[in-house]
N, C-alpha and C positions, 0 to 999 in steps of 0.2 A: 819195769824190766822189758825188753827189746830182744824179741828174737827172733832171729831169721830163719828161714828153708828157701831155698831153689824150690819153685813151680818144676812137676812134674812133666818131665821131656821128652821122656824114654831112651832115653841114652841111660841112664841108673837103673836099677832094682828097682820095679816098685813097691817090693814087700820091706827094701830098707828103706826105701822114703817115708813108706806110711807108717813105719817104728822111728822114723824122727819127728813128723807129724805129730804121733800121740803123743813124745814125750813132750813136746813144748806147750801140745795144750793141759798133760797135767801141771809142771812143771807153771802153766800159769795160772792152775786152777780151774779151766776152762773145759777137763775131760768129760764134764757132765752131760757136755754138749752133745758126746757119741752115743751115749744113750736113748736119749731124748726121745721123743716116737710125733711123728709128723702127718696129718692126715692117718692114720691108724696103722703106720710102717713106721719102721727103724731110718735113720740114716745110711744106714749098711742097703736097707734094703730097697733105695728109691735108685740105686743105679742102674 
């Protein structure tokens, strides 16, 4: 399965881009990945 999103522009929301984000990587199974923790930080948190 194949799904798409528009790269983030700033012309949208970002708060509704990042809730079509999450659902395509549950939706492929892949939301594990926002968890995940990286050098001893979150994904949320290296921004």
């Amino acid at each position: 399965m194949k799904l798409e999103i528009e790269k983030f522009d700033g012309r949208i929301n970002f708060g509704l881009w990042q809730i079509q984000v999450k659902d395509v990587l549950i939706q492929s199974g892949l939301h594990k990945a926002l968890k995940e923790k990286i050098s001893g930080c979150s994904l949320y948190e290296r921004r």
